[in-house]
N, C-alpha and C positions, 0 to 999 in steps of 0.2 A: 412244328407240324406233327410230327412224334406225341408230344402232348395232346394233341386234336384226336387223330387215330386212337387211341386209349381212350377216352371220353366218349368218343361213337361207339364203343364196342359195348353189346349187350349183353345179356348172362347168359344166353346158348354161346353167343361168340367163343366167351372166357371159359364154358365148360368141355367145348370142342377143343380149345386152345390145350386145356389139360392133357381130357383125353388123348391125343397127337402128341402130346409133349412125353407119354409112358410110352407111345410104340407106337409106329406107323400104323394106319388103316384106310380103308377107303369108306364111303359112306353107306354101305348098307350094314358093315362091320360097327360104323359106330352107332346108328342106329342097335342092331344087336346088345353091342354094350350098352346104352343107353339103358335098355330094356333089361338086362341083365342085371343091372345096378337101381333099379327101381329109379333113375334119375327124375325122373318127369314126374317125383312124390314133391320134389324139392324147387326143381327149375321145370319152368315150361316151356317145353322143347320138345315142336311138333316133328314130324317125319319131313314136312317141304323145310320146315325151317332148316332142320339143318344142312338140306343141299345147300339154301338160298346163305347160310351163313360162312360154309365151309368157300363157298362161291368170292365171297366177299374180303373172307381172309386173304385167299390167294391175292387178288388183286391186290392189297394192302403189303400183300409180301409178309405176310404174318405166317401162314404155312406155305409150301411147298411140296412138287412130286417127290416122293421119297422113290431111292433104288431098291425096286420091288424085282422081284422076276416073275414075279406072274403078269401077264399079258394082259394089258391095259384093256379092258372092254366098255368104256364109254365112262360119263362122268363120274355111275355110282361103282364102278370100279378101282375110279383111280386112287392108287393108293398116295394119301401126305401125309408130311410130317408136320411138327412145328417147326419153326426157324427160331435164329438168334432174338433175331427182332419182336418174335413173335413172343417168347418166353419175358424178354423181356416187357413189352406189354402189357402181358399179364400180370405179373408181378408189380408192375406200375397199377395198372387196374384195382391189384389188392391191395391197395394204400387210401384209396378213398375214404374219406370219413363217412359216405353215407350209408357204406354196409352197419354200421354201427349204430346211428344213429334214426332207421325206420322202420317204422313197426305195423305189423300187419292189420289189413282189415277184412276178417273171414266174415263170408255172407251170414254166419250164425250169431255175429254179435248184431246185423243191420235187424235179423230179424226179433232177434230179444229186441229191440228199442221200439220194433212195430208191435210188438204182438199181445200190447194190452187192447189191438183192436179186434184180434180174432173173434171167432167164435166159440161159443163155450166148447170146453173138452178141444179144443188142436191145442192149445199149450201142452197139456199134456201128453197128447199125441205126438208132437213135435220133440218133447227132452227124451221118449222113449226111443222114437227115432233116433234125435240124438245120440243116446248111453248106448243103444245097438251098433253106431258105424262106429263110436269109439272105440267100444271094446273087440270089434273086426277088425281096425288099424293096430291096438295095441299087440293082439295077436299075433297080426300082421309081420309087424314091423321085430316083435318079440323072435319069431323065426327068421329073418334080415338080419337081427343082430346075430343070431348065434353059426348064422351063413357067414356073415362076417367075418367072426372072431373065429372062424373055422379056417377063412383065408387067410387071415394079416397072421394070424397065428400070438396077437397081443392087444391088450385093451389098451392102449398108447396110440390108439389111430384114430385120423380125423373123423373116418365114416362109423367109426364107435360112438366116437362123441356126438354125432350129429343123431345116430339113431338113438341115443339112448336118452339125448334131449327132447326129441319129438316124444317117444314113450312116456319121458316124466307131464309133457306137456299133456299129452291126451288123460292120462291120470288124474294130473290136477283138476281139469276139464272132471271126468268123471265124477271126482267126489262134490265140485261145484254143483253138477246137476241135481247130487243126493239134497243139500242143501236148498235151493229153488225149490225143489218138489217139497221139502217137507214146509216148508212156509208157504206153497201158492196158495193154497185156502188162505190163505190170511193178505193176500194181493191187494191194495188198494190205492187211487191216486193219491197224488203228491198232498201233503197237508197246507201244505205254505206256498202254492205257485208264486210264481211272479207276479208280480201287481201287471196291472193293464197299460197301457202308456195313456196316462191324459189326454183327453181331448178337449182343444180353447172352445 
């Protein structure tokens, strides 16, 4: 049954789960952090969501009321924690082989694959578009890092590693774009389609 419960659980569940697991809070607290930690760049996790997940755990017995003394004012007040079982969970959760093994599909590669139908001049329009959010995220996320390493107080932390992955990624991305642009004038269909399928 233990096994089942871990398999149901979502990635708000498991990031609540953390969350809870460093120090008790109630849900507008973790919202706050939430927002605080740019989380929602990484996992999507809305504001209902996480009552409806914090909701969920309880019943599962994964978190629980923690000994708060502040006076309980209604759901988004109540302050939990994680539990045994819950810690546990998660940590079973982070065993899965699927975190390893799937790979993303950003709306920006569905639209490379469509956009030998455009209209003249959006390709263009579209990778400037593009090179402009990159370099607002790399910005972005360049300030996040040094908010980071301002807390952890060392580049040995998981949230170093994760921003400074996304950074290297959006770069890559960047110099890609340099490359497309300087060959679109030279754009043309496939040389050697697929032959047609026979018809008797």
């Amino acid at each position: 049954m233990a096994k089942k419960k871990t398999q149901n659980l979502t990635v708000p569940d498991l990031v609540l789960l953390s969350l809870l697991a460093e120090r008790p809070m109630h849900g507008y607290e973790v919202n706050a952090e939430l927002e605080r930690r740019q989380v929602r760049d990484w996992a999507g996790i809305s504001r209902p969501q996480v009552y409806y997940s914090l909701d969920k755990l309880s019943r599962l017995g994964l978190v629980r009321p923690a000994d708060s003394k502040e006076r309980q004012q209604g759901p988004e007040r109540r302050v939990l924690t994680t539990t045994a079982r819950g810690r546990d969970a998660l940590s079973s959760s982070l065993e899965r082989e699927d975190w390893a093994l799937e790979r993303d599909r950003p709306q920006f590669l569905t639209w490379m694959a469509l956009s030998w139908l455009a209209r003249p001049g959006v390709a263009e329009q579209q990778l400037k578009r593009r090179r402009e959010f990159l370099q607002r995220e790399v910005d972005r996320e360049r300030q996040t890092l040094d908010a980071v390493l301002a807390e952890v107080g060392h580049p040995f932390h998981e949230a170093v590693w994760m921003i400074t992955l996304m950074i290297e990624q959006f770069e890559t991305e960047l110099r890609w774009i340099d490359r497309v642009e300087a060959g679109l004038s030279r754009r043309a269909r496939a040389k050697h389609p697929a032959e047609k399928t026979r018809t008797s």
